[in-house]
C-alpha positions as CSV (number, residue, x, y, z in Angstrom):
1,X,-13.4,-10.4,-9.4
2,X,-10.8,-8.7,-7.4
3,X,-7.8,-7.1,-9.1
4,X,-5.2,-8.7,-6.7
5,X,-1.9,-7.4,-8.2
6,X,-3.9,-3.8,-8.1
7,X,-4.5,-4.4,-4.6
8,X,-1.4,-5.8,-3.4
9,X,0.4,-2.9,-5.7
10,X,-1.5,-0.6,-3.7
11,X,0.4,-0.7,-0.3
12,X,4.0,0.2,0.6
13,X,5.8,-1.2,2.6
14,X,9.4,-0.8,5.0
15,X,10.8,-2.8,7.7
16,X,13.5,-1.3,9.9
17,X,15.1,-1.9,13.3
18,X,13.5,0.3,16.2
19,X,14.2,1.1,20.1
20,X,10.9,1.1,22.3
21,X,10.9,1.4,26.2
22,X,11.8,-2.5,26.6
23,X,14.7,-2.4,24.3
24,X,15.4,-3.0,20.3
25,X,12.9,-4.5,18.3
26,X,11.5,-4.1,14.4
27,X,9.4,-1.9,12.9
28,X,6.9,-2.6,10.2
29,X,5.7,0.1,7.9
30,X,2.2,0.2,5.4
31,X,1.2,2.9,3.5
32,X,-1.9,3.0,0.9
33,X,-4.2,5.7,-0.4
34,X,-7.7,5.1,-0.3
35,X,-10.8,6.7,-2.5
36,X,-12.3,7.9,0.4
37,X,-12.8,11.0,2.6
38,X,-10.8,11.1,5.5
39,X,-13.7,11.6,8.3
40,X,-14.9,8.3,6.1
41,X,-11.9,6.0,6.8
42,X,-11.4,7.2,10.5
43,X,-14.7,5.8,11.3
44,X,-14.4,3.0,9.2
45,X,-11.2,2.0,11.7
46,X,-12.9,3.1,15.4
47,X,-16.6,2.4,14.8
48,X,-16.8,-1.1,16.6
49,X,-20.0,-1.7,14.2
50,X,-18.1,-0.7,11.2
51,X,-14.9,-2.7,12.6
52,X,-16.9,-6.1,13.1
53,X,-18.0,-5.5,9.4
54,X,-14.2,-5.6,8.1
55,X,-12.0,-6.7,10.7
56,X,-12.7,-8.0,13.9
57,X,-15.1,-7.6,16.7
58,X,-14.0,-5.6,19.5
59,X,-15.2,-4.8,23.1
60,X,-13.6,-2.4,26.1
61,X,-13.7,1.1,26.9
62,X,-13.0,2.6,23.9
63,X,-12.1,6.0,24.7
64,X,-8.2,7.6,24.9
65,X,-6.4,5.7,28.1
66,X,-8.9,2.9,28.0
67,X,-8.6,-0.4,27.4
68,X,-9.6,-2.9,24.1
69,X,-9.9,-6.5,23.0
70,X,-10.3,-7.8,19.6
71,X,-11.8,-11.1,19.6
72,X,-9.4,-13.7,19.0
73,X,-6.8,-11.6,18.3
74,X,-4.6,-8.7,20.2
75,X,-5.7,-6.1,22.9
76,X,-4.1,-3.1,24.7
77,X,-4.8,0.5,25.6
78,X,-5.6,3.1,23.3
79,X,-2.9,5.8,24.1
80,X,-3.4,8.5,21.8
81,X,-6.4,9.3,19.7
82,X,-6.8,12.5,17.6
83,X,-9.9,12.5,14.8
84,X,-9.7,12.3,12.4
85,X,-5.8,11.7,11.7
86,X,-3.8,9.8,14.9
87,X,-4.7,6.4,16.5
88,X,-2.0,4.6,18.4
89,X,-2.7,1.4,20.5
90,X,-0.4,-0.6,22.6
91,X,-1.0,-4.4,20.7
92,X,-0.2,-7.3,22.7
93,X,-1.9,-11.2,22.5
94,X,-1.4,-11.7,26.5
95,X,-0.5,-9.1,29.1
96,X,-0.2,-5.4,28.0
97,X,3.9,-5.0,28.5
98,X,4.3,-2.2,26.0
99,X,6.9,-3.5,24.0
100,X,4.0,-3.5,21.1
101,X,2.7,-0.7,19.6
102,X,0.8,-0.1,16.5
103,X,0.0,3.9,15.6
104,X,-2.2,4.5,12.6
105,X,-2.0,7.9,10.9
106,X,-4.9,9.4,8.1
107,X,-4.1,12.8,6.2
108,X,-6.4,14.3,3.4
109,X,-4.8,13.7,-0.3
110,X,-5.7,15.5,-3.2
111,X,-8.9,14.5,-5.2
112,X,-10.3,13.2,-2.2
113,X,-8.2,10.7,-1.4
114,X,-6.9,9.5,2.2
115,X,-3.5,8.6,2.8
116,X,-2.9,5.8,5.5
117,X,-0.3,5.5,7.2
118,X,0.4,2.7,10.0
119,X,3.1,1.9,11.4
120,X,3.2,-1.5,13.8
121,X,6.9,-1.4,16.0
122,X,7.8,-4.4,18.6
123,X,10.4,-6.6,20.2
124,X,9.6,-10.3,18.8
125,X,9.6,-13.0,21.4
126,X,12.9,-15.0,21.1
127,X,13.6,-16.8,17.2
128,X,10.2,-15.2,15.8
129,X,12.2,-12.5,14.0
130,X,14.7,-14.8,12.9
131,X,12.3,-17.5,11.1
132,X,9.4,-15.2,9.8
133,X,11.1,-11.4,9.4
134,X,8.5,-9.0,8.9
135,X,5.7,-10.6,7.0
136,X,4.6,-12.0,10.3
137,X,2.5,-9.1,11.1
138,X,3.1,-7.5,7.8
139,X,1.1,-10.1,5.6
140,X,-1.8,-9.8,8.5
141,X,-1.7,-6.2,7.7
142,X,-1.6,-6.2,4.2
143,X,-5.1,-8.5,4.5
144,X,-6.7,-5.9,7.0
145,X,-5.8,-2.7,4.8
146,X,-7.8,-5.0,2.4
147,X,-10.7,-5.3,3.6
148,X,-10.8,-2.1,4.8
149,X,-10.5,-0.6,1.4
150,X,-13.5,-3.3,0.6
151,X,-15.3,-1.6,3.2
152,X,-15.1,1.2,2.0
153,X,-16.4,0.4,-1.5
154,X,-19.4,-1.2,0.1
155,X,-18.1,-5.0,-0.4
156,X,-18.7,-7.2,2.7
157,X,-17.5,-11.0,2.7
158,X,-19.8,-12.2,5.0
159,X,-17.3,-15.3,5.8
160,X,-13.8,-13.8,6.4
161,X,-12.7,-17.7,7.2
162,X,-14.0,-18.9,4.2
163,X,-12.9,-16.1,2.1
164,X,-9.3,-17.1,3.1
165,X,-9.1,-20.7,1.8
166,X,-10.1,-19.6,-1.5
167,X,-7.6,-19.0,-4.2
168,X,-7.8,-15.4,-4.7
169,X,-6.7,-15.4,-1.1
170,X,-3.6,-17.4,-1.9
171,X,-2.4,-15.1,-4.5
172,X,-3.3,-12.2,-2.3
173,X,-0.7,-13.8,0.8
174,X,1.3,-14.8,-1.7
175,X,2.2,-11.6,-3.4
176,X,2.0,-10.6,0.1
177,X,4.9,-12.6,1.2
178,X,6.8,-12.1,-2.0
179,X,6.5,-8.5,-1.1
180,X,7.7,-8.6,2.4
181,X,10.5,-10.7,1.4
182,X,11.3,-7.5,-0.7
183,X,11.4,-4.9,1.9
184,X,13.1,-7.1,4.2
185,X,15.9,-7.1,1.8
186,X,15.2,-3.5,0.8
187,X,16.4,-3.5,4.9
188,X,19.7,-5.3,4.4
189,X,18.5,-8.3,5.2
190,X,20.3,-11.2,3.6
191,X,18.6,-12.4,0.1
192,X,18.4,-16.3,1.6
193,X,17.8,-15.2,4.8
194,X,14.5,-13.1,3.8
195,X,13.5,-15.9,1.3
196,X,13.6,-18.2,3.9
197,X,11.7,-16.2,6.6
198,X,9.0,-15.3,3.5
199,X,8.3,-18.5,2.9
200,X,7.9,-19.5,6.5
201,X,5.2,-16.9,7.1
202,X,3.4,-17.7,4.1
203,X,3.3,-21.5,5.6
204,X,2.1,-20.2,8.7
205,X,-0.8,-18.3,6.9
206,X,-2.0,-20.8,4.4
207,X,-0.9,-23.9,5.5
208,X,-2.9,-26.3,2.8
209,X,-2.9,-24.7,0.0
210,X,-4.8,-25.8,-3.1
């Protein structure tokens, strides 16, 4: 059994308002340690084999100023890339505009631990901001740091689909949510409006829950 209030106690998380080259958008910030050396986690998150394992399958030229795709999800170009500690992608789900960037940062802790730090900045297309707030991308995050610190304990769920209609995945989203809607106030959000926007995303997410 999975420890989920460990787990979701595990990440950090800040939203804040941000300027990128198209104009202002939000920011999204994670942070969580993991029990792992860093030359470890940095090919946990660029190894496509090691990727398919935990997160998605992805294809492209996978060098610094090429190109990627994650099946069924985002793609971009890979604009900076420094092993073992500096990974920053453009992220878009259609054409690569640049107004959506996601930079992932690794630095050796003590006792062998790796701090991770991303950091996922954008301009929302029109009303998204306004009915989900952060946990849009934040609650996706929060599920792909874990199963990347699953990874790296040697766990594999075979069925990531599956895996996310069970109920330990619906208290995982939700403490998610709960904990986006926490930082988005932390922000200055208003208390109703963040409530509001938290409960949206978590709708989005698991739409039928049982």
């Amino acid at each position: 059994m999975m420890d989920i209030i460990k787990e979701l106690n595990a990440i950090h998380r800040r939203t804040n308002p941000t300027t990128l080259p198209g104009g202002e958008g939000h920011a999204v910030r994670l942070s969580r340690s993991y029990d792992a050396a860093i030359d470890d986690v940095w090919e946990a998150i660029t190894n496509p084999k090691r990727l398919e394992r935990w997160f998605l399958p992805v294809e492209g030229e996978l060098r610094l100023g090429g190109h990627y795709k994650l099946k069924g999800n985002a793609g971009g170009k890979i604009v900076r890339c420094e092993p073992p500690r500096l990974l920053e992608v453009t992220w878009a789900m259609g054409p690569d505009d640049g107004n959506s960037k996601v930079e992932v940062r690794l630095s050796a802790g003590e006792k062998g631990l790796t701090l991770l730090e991303l950091e996922h900045a954008a301009i929302a297309p029109p009303g998204m901001w306004e009915q989900f707030g952060p946990g849009a991308v934040g609650l996706g995050w929060d599920l792909t740091l874990l199963g990347l610190a699953l990874d790296l304990r040697g766990i594999f769920i075979e069925d990531k689909d599956a895996w996310g209609t069970t109920p330990e995945a619906g208290q995982f989203m939700e403490g998610s949510s709960e904990a986006w809607c926490a930082a988005h106030q932390a922000s200055g959000a208003d208390a109703e409006f963040a409530r509001k926007a938290a409960e949206a995303t978590l709708k989005f997410y698991r739409p039928n829950p049982t």
